[in-house]
N, C-alpha and C positions, 0 to 999 in steps of 0.2 A: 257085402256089408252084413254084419250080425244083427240076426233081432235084437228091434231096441237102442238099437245105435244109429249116429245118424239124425238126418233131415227128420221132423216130426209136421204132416200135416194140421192146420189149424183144427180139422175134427178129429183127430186123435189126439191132441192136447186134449180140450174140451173133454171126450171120452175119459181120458185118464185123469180129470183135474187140474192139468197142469194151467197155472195160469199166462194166457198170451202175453209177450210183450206191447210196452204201450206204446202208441207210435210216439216219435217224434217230428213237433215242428215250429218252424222258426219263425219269430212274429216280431218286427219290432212298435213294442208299448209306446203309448203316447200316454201320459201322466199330465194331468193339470187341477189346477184347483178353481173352483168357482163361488165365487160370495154370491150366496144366498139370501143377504139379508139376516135376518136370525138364528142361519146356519152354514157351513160349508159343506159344500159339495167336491169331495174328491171323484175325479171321473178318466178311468183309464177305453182307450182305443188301441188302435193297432191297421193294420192295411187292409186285414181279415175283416169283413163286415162280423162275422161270427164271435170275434171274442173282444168282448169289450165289458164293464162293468162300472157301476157308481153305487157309491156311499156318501150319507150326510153325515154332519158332527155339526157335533156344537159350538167348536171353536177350532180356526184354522190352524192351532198349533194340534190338535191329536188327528186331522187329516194329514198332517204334516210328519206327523210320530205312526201313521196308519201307513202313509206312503214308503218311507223310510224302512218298517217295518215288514211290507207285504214286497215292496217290490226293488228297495235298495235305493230308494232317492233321497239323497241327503241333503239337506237346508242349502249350502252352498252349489245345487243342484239347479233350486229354481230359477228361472229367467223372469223377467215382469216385462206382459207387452200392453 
């Protein structure tokens, strides 16, 4: 193999700058909306304890327009239980 060619250890990336790949991984989101009373609470999960996250708004159409927006749920998306 020629120098330079080839497998590259993650400290000679690093060494040379190069930047690592980011891993990947598969999560499936759980999206739901919750009334707040004076506000909405957009609230995403997943199976992952580790990635989950929530937003409020002030009205359930731009958690609606946030959801849509951030992660592809579209109106004819929601379920009502």
């Amino acid at each position: 193999m020629e120098p330079g060619k080839g497998w590259t250890s993650a400290g000679q990336a690093r060494a040379r700058g190069i930047p690592l790949p980011s891993p990947i991984r598969e999560v499936t989101l759980h999206v739901r909306l919750e009334d707040g009373g004076n506000a909405c609470l957009l609230i995403v999960s997943s199976d992952d304890p580790l990635i989950w996250c929530d937003d409020w708004f002030a009205l359930p159409e731009e958690a609606e327009q946030a959801a849509l927006a951030w992660y592809g749920v579209r109106s004819e998306d929601w379920a009502t239980t």
